[in-house]
PyMOL Python script that loads the backbone (N, CA, C, O; Angstrom):
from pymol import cmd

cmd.read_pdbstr("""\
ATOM      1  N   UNK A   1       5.510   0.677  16.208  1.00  0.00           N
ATOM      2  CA  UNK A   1       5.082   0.070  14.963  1.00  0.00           C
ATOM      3  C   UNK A   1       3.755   0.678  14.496  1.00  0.00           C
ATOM      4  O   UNK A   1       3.626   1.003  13.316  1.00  0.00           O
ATOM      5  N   UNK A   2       2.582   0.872  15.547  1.00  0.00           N
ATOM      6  CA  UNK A   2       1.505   1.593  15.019  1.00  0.00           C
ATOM      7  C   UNK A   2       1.570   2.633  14.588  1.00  0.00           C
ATOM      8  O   UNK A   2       0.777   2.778  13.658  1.00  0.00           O
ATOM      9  N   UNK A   3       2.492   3.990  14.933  1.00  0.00           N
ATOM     10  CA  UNK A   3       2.645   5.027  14.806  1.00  0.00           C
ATOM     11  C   UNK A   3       3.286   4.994  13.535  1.00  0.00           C
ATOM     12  O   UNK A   3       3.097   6.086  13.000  1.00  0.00           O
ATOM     13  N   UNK A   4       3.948   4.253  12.819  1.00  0.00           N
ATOM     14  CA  UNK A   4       4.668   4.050  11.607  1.00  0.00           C
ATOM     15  C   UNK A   4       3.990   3.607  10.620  1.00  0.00           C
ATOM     16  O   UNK A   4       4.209   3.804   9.424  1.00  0.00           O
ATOM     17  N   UNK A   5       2.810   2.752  11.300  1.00  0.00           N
ATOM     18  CA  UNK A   5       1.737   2.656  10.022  1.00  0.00           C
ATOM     19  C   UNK A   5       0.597   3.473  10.218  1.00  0.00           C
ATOM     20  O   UNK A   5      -0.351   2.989   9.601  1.00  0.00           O
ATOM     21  N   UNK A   6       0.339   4.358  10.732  1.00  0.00           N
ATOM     22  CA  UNK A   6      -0.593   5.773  10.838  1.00  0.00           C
ATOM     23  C   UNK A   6       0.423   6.635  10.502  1.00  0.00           C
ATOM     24  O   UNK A   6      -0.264   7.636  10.300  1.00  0.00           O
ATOM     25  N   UNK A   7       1.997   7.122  10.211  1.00  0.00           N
ATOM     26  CA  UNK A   7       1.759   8.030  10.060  1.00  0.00           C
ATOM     27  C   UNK A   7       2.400   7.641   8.091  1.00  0.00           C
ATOM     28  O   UNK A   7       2.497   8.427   7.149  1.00  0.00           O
ATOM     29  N   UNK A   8       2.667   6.327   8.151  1.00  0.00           N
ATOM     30  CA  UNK A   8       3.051   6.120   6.367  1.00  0.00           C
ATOM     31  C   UNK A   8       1.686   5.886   5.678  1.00  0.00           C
ATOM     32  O   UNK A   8       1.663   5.850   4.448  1.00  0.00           O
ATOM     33  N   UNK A   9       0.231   5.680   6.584  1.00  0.00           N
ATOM     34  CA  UNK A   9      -1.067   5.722   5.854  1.00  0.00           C
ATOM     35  C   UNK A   9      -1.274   7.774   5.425  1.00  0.00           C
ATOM     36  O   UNK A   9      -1.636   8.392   4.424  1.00  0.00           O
ATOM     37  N   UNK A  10      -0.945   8.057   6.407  1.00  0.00           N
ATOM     38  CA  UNK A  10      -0.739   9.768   6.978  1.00  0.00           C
ATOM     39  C   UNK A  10      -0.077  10.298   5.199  1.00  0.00           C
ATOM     40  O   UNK A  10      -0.872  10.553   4.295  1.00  0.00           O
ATOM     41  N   UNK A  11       0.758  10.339   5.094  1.00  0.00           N
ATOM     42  CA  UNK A  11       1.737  10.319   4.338  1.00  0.00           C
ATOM     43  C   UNK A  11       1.254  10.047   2.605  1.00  0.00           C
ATOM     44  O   UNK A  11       1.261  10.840   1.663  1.00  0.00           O
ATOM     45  N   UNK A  12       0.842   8.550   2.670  1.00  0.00           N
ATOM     46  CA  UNK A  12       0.151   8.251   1.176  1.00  0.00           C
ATOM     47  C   UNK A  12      -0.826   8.948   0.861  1.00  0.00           C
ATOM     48  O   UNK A  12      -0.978   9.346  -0.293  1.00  0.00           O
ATOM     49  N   UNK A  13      -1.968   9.317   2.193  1.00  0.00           N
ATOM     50  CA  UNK A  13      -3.279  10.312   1.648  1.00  0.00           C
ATOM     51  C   UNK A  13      -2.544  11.464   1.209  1.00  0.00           C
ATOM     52  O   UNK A  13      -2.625  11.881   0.054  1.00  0.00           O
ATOM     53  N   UNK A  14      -1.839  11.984   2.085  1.00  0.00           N
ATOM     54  CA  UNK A  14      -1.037  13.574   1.393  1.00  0.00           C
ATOM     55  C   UNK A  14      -0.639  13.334   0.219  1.00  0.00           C
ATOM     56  O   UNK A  14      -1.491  13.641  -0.616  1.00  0.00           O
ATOM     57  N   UNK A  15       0.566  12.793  -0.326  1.00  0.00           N
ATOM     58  CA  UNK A  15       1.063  12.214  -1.407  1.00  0.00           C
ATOM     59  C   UNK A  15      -0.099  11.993  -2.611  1.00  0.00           C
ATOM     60  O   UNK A  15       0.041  12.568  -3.690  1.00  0.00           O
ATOM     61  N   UNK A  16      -1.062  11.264  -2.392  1.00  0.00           N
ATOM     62  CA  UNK A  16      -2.096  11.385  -3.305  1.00  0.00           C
ATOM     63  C   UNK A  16      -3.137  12.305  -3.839  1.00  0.00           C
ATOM     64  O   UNK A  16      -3.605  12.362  -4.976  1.00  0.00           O
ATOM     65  N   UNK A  17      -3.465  13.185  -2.522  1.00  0.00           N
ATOM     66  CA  UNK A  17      -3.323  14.577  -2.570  1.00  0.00           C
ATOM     67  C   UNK A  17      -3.311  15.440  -3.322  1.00  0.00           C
ATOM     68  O   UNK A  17      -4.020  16.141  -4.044  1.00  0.00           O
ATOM     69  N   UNK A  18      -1.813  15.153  -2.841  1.00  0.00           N
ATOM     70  CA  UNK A  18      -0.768  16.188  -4.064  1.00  0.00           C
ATOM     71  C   UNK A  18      -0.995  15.399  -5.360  1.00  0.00           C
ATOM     72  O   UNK A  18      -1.494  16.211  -6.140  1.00  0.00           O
ATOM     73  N   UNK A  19      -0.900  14.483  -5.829  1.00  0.00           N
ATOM     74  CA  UNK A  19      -0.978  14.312  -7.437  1.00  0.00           C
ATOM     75  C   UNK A  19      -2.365  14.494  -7.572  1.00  0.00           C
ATOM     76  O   UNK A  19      -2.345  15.235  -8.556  1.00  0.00           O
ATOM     77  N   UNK A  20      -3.641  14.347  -7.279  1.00  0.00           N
ATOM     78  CA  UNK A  20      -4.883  15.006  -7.300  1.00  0.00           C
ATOM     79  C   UNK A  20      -4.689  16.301  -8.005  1.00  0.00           C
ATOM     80  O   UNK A  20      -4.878  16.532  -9.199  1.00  0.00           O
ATOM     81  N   UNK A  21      -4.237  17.192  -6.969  1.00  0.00           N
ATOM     82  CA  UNK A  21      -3.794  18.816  -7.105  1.00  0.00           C
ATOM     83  C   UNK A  21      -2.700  18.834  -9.013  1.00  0.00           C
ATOM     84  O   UNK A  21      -2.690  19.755  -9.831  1.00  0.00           O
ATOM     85  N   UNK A  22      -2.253  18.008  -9.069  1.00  0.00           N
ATOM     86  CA  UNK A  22      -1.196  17.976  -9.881  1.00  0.00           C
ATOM     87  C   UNK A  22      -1.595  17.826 -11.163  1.00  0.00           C
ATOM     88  O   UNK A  22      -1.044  18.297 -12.159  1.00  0.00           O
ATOM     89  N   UNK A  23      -3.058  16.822 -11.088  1.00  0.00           N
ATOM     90  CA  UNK A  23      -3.379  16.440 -12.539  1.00  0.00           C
ATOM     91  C   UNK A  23      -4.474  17.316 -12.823  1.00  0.00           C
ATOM     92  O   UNK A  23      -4.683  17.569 -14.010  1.00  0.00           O
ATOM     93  N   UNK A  24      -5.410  17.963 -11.712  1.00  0.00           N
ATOM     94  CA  UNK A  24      -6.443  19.435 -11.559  1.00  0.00           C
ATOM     95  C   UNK A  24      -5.338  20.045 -12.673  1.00  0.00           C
ATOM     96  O   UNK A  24      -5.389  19.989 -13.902  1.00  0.00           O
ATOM     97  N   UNK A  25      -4.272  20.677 -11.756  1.00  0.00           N
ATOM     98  CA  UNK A  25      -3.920  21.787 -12.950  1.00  0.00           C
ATOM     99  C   UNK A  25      -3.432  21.300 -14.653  1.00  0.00           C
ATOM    100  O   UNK A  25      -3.450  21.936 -15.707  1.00  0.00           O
ATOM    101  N   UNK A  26      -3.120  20.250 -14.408  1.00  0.00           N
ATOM    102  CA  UNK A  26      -2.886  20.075 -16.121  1.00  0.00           C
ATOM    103  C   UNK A  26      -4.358  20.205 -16.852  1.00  0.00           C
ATOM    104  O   UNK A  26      -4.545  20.729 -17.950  1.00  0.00           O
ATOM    105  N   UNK A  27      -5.350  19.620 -16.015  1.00  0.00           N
ATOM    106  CA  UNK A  27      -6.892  19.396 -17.008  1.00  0.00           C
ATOM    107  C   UNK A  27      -7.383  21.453 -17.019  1.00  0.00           C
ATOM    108  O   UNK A  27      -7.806  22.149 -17.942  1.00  0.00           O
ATOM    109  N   UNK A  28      -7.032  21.829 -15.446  1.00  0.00           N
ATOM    110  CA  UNK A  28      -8.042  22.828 -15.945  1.00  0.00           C
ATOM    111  C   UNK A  28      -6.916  23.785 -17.029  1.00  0.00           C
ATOM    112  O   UNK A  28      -7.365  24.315 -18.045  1.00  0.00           O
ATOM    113  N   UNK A  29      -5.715  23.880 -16.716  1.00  0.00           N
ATOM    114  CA  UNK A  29      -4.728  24.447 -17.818  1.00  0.00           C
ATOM    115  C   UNK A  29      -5.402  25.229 -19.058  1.00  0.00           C
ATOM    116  O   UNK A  29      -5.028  26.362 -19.361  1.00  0.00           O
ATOM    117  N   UNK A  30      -6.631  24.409 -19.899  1.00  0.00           N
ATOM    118  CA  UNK A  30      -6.662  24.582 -21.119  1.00  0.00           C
ATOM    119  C   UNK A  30      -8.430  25.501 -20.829  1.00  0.00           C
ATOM    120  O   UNK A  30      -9.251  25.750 -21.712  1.00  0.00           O
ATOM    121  N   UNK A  31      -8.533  25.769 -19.593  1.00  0.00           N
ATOM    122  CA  UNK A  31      -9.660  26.600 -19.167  1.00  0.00           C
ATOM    123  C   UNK A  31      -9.362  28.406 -19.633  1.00  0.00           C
ATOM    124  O   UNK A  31      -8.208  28.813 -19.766  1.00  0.00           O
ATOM    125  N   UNK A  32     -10.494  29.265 -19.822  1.00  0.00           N
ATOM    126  CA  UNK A  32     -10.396  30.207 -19.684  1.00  0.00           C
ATOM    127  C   UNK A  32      -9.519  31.201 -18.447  1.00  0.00           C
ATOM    128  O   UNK A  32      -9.261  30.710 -17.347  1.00  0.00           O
ATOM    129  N   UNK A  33      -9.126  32.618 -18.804  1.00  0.00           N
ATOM    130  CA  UNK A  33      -8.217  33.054 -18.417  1.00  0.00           C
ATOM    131  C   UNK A  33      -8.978  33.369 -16.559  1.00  0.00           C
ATOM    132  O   UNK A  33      -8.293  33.231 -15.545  1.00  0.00           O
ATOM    133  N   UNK A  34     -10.323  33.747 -16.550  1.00  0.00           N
ATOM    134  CA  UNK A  34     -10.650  33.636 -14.937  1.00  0.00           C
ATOM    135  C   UNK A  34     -10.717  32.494 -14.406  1.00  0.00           C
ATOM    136  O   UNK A  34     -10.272  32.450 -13.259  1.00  0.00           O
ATOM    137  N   UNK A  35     -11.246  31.234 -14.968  1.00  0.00           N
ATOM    138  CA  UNK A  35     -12.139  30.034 -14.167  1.00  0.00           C
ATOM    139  C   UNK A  35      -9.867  29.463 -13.600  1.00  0.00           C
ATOM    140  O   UNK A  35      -9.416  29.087 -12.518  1.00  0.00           O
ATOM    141  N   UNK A  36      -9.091  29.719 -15.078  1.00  0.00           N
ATOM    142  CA  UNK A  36      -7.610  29.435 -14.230  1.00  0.00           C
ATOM    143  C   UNK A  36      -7.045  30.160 -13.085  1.00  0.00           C
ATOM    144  O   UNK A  36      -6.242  29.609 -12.332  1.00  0.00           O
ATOM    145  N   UNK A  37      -7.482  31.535 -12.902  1.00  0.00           N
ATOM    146  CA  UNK A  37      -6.809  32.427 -12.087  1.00  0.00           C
ATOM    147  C   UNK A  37      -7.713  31.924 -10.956  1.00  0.00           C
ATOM    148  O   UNK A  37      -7.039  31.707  -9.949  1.00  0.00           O
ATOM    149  N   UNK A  38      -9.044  31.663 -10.787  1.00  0.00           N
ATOM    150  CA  UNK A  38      -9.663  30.720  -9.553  1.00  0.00           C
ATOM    151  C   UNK A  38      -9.190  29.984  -9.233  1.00  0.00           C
ATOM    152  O   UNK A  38      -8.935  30.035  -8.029  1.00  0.00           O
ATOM    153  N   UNK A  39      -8.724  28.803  -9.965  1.00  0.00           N
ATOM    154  CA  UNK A  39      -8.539  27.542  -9.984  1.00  0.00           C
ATOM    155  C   UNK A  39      -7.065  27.721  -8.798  1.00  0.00           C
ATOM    156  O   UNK A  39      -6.964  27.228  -7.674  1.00  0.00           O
ATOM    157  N   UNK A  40      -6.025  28.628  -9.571  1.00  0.00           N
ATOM    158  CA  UNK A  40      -5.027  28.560  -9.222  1.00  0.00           C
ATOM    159  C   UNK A  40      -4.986  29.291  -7.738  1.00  0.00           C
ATOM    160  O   UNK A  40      -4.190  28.704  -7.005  1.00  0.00           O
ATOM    161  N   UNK A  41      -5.559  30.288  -7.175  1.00  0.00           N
ATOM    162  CA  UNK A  41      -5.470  30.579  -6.229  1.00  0.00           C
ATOM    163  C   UNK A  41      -5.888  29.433  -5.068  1.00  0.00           C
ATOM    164  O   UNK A  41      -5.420  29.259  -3.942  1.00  0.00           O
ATOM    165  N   UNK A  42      -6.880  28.772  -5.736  1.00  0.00           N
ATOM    166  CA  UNK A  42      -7.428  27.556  -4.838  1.00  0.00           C
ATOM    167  C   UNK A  42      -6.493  26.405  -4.595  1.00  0.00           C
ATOM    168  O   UNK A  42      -6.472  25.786  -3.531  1.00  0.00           O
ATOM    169  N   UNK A  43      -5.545  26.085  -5.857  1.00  0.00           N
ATOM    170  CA  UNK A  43      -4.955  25.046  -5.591  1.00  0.00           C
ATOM    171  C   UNK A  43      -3.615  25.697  -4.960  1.00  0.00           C
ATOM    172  O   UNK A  43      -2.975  24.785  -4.437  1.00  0.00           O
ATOM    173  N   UNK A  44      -3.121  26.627  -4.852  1.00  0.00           N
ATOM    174  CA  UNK A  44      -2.210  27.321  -4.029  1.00  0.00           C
ATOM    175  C   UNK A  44      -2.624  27.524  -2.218  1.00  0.00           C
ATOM    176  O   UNK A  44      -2.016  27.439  -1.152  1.00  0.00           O
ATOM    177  N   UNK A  45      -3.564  27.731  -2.527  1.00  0.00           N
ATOM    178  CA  UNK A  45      -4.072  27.799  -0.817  1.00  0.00           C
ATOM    179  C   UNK A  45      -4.287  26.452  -0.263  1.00  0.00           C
ATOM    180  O   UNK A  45      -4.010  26.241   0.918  1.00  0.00           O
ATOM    181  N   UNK A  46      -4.763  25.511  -1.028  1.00  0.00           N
ATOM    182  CA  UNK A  46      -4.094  24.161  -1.081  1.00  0.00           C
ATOM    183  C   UNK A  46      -2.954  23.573  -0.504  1.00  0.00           C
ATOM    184  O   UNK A  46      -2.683  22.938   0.515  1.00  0.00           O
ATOM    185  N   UNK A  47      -2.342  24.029  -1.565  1.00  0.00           N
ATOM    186  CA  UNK A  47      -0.748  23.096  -1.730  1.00  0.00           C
ATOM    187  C   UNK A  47      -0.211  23.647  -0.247  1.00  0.00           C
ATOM    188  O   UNK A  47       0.267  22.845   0.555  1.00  0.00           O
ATOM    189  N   UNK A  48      -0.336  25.263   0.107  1.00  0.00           N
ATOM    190  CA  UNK A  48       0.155  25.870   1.449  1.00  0.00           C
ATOM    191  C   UNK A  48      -0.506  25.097   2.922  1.00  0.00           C
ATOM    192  O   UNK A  48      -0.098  25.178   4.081  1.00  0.00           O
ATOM    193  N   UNK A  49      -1.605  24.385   2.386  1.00  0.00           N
ATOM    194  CA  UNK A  49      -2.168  23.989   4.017  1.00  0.00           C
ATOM    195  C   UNK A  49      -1.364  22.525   3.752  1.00  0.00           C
ATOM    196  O   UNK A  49      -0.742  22.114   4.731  1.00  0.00           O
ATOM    197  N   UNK A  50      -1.313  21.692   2.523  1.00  0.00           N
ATOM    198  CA  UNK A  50      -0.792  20.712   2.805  1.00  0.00           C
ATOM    199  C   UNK A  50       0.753  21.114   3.139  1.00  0.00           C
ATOM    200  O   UNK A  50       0.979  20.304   4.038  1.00  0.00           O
ATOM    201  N   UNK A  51       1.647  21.667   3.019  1.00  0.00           N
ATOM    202  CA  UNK A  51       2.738  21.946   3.271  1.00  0.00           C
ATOM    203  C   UNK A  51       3.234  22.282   4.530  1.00  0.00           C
ATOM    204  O   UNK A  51       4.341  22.047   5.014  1.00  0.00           O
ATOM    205  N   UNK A  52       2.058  22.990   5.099  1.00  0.00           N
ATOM    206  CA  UNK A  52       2.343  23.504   6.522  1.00  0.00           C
ATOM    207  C   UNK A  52       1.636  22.182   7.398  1.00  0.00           C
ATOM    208  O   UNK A  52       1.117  22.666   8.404  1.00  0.00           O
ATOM    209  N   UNK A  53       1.506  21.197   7.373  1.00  0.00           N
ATOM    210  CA  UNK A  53       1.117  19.925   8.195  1.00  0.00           C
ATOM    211  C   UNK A  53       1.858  19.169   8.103  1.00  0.00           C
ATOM    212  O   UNK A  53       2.433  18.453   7.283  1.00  0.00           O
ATOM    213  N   UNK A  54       1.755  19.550   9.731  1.00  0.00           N
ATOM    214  CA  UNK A  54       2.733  18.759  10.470  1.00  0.00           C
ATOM    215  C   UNK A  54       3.275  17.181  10.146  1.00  0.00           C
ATOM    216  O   UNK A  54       4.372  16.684  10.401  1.00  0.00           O
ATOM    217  N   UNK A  55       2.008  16.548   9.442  1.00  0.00           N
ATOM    218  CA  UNK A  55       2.333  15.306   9.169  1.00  0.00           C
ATOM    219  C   UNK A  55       3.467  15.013   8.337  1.00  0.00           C
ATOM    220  O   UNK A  55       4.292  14.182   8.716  1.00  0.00           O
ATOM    221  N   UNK A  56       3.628  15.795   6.906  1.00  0.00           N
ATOM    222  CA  UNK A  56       4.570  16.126   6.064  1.00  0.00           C
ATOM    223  C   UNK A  56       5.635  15.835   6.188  1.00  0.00           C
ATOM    224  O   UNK A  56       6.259  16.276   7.153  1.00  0.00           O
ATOM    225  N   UNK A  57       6.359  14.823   5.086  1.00  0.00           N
ATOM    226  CA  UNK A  57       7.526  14.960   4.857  1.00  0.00           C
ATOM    227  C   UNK A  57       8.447  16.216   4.910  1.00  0.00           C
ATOM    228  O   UNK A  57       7.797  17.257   4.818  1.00  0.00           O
ATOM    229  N   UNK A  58       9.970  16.410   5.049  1.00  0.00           N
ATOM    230  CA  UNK A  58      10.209  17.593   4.570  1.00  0.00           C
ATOM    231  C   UNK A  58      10.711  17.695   3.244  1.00  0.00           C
ATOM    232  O   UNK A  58      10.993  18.834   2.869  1.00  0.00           O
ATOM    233  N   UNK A  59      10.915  16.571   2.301  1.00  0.00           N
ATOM    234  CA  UNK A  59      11.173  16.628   0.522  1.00  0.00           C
ATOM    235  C   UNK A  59       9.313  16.977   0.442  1.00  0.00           C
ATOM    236  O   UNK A  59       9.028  17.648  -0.550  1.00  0.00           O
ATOM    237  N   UNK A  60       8.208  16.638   1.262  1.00  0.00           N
ATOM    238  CA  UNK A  60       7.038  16.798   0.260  1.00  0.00           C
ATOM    239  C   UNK A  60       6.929  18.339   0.432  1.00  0.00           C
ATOM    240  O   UNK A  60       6.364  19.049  -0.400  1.00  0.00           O
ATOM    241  N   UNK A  61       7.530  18.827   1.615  1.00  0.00           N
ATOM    242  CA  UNK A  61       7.918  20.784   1.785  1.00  0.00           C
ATOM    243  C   UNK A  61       8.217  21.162   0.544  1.00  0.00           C
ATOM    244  O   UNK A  61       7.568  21.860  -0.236  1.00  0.00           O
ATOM    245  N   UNK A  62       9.258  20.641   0.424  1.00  0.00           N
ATOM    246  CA  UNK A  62      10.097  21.269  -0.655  1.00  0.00           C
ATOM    247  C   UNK A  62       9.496  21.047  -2.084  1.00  0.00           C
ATOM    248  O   UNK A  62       9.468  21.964  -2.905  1.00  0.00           O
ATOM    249  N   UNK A  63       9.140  20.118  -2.279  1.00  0.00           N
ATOM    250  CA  UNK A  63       8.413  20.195  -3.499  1.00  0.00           C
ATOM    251  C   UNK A  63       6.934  20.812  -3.434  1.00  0.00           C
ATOM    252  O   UNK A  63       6.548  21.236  -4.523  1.00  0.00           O
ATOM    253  N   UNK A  64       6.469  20.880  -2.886  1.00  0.00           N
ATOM    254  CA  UNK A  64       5.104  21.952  -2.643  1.00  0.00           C
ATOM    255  C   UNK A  64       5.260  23.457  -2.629  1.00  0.00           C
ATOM    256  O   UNK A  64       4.532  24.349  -3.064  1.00  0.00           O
ATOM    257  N   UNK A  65       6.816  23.483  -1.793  1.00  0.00           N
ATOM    258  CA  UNK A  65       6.779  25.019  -1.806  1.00  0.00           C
ATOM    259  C   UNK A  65       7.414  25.415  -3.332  1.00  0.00           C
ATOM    260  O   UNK A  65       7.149  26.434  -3.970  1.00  0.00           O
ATOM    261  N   UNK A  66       8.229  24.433  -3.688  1.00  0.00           N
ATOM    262  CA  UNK A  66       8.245  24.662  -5.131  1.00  0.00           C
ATOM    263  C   UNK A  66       7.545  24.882  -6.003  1.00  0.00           C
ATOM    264  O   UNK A  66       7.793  25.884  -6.674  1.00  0.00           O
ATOM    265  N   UNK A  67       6.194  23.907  -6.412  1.00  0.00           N
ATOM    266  CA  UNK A  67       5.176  24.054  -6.941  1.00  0.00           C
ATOM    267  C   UNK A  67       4.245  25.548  -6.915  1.00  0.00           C
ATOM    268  O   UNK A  67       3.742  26.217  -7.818  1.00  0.00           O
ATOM    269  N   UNK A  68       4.281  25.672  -5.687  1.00  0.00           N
ATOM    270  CA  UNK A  68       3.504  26.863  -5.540  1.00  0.00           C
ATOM    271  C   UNK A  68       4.714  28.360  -6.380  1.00  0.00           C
ATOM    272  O   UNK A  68       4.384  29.186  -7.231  1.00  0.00           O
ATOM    273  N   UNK A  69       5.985  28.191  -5.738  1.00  0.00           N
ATOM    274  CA  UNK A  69       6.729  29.735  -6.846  1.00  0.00           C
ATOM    275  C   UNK A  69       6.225  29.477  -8.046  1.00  0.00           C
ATOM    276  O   UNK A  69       5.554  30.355  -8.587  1.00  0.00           O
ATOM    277  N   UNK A  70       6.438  28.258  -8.688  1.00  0.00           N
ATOM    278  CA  UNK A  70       6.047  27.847 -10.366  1.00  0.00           C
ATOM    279  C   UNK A  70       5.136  28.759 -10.214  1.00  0.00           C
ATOM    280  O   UNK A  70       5.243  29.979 -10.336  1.00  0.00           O
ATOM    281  N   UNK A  71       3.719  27.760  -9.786  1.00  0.00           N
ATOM    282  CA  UNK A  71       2.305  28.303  -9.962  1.00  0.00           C
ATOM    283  C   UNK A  71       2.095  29.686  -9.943  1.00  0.00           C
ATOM    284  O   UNK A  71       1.227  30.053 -10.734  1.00  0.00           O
ATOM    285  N   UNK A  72       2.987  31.158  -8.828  1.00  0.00           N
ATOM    286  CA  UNK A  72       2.893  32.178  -8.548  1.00  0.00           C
ATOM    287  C   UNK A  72       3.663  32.491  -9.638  1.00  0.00           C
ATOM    288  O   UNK A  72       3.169  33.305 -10.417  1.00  0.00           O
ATOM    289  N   UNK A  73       4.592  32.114  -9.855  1.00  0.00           N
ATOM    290  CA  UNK A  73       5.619  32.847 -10.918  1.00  0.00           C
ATOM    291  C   UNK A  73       5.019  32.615 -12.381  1.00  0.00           C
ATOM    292  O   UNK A  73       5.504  33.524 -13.054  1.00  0.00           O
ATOM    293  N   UNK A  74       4.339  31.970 -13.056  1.00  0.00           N
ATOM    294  CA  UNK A  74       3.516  32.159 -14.050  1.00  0.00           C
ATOM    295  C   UNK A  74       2.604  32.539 -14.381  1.00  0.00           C
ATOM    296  O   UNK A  74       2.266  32.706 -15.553  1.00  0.00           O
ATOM    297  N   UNK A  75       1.673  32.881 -12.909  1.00  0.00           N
ATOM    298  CA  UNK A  75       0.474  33.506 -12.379  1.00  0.00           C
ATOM    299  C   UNK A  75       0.854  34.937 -13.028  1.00  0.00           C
ATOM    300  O   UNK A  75       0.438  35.430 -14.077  1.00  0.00           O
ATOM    301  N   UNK A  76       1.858  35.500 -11.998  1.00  0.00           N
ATOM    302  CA  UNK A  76       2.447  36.871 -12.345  1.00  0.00           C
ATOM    303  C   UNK A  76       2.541  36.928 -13.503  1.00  0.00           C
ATOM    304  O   UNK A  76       1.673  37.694 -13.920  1.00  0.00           O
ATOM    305  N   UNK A  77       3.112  36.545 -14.262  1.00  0.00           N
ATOM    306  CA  UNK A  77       3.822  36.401 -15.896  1.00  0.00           C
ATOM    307  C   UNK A  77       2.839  36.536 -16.822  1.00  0.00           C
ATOM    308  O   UNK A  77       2.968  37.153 -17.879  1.00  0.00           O
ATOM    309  N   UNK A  78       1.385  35.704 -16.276  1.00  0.00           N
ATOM    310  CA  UNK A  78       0.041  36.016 -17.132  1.00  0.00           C
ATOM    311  C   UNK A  78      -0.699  37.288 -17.474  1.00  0.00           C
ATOM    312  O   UNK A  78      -1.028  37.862 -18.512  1.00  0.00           O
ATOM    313  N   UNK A  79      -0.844  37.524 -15.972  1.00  0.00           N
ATOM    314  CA  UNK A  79      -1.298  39.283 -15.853  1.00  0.00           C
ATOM    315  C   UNK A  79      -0.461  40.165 -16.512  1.00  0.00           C
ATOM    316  O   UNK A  79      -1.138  41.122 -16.890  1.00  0.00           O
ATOM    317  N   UNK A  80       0.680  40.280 -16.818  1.00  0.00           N
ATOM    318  CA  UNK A  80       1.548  41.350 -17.371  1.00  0.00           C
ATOM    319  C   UNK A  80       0.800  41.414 -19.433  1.00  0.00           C
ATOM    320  O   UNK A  80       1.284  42.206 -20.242  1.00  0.00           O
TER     321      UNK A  80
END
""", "prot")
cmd.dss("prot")
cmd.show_as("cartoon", "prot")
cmd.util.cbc("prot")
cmd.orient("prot")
């Protein structure tokens, strides 16, 4: 029973986290073309440490590692 409420407390900090990370990129979005390409490498190196812990769901995997192609795949798309 303890382990179920340490690891669903475990779980909500990540989860909140991630929408932290989620509403960062909508605000800085409307930032200049470097302070975003910062931003975004940061919240990518991010999203990868929360993803790779152990604590993690594996749907919060999958949607993180999702997030991050988005984030890379429009990244790319900018520079061109």
């Amino acid at each position: 029973m303890v382990v179920l409420f340490v690891w669903t407390n475990a779980l909500r900090i990540q989860m909140n986290k991630l929408i932290g990370k989620f509403e960062e990129i909508a605000t800085t979005a409307k930032t200049t073309t470097g302070e975003v390409k910062q931003f975004t490498e940061r919240t990518i190196a991010a999203l990868e440490k929360l993803r790779n812990n152990i604590l993690s769901a594996e749907y919060i995997r999958r949607a993180t590692t999702e997030v991050i192609s988005i984030i890379n795949h429009n990244h790319k798309k900018g520079k061109k």
